[in-house]
C-alpha positions in Angstrom: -6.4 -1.3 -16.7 -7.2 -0.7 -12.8 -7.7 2.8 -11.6 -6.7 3.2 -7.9 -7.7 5.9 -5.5 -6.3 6.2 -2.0 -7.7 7.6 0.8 -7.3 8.1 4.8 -4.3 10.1 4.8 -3.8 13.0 6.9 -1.7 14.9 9.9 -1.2 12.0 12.6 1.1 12.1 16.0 3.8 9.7 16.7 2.6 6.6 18.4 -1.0 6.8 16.5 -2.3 4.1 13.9 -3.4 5.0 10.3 -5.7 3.2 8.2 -5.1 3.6 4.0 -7.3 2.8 1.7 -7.1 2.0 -2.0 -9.9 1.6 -4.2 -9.9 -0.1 -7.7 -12.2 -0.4 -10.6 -12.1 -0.6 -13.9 -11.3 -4.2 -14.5 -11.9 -7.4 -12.1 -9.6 -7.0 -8.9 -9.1 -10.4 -8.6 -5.8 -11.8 -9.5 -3.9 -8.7 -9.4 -1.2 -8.6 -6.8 -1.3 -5.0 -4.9 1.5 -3.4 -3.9 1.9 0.1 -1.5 5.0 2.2 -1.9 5.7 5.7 -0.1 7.7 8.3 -1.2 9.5 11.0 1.2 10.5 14.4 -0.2 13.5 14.1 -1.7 14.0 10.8 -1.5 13.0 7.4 -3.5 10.0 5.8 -3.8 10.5 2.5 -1.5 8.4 -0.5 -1.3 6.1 -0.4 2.1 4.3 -4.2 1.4 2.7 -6.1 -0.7 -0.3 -8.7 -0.9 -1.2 -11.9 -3.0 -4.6 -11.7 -5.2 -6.0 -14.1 -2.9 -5.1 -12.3 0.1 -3.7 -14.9 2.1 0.3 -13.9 1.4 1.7 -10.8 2.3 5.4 -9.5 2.5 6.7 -6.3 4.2 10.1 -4.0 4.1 12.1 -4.1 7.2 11.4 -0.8 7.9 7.7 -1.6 8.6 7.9 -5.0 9.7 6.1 -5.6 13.0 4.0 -2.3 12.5 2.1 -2.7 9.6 -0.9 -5.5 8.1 -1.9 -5.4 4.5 -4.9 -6.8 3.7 -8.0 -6.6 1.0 -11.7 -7.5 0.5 -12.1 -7.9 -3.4 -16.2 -8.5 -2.5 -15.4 -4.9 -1.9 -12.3 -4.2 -4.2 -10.6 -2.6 -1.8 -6.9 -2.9 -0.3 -5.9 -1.5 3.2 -2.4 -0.6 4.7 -2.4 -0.5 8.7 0.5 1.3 9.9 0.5 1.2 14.0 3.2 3.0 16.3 4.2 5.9 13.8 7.1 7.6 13.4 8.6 10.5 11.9 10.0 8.6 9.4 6.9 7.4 8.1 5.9 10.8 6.6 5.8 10.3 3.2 3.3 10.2 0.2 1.9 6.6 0.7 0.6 4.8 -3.2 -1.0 1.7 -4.3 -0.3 -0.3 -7.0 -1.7 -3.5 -8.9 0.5 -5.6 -11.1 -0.9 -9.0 -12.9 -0.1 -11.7 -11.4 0.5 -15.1 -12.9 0.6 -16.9 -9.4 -1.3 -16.1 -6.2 1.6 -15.0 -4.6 2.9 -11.9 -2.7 4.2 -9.6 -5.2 7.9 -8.3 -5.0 8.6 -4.5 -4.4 9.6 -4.0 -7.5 8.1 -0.5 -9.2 8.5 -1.7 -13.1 6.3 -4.8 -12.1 3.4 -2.8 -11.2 1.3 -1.6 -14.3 -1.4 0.4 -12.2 -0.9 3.4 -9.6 -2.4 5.7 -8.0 -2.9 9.4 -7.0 -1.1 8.9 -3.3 -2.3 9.9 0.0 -0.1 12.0 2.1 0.7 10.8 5.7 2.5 13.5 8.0 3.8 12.3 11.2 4.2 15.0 13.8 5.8 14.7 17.6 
């Protein structure tokens, strides 16, 4: 099973970028589809993006869609979330995820799908 650590969050102001990390081991990264998901207090966990194994397909929620780039370097087995032009309602506890993936395709934001998580990284936006 993967273990994931994230890393790089932290008190931001509106309008700044944020970097994420996400760092597996434990088995082979390749061909596992990662997934990031944020959770805001009192609210759901919701799906931010996700990437294909291979890295070449990516999918994003509306919410983040024109703001944010996921990508990944499995010589490094690492996944990264970009997240330019914050906002308040980006504050939220910010996870990645791995799921097995059959196909090298983006995965789907779906929570049950994903087998591995991790510890989360909080990401307070301030004006």
């Amino acid at each position: 099973q993967v273990q994931l650590v994230e890393s790089g969050g932290g008190m931001v102001q509106v309008g700044d970028s944020l970097r994420l990390s996400c760092a597996a081991s434990g088995v082979r990264f390749t061909n596992y589809a990662m997934g990031w998901f944020r959770q805001a207090p009192g609210k759901e966990r919701e799906f931010v993006g996700g990437i294909s194994w291979g890295g070449y397909l990516t999918n994003y929620a509306d919410s983040v869609k024109g703001r944010c780039t996921i990508s990944r370097d499995n010589t490094k087995n690492t996944v990264y979330l970009q997240l330019n032009n914050l906002i308040p309602e980006d504050t939220a506890v910010y996870y990645c995820a791995a799921r097995d993936s059959l196909a090298d395709v983006a995965p789907r934001g779906v929570l049950t799908d994903f087998t591995s998580w991790g510890q989360g990284t909080q990401v307070t936006v301030s004006s």
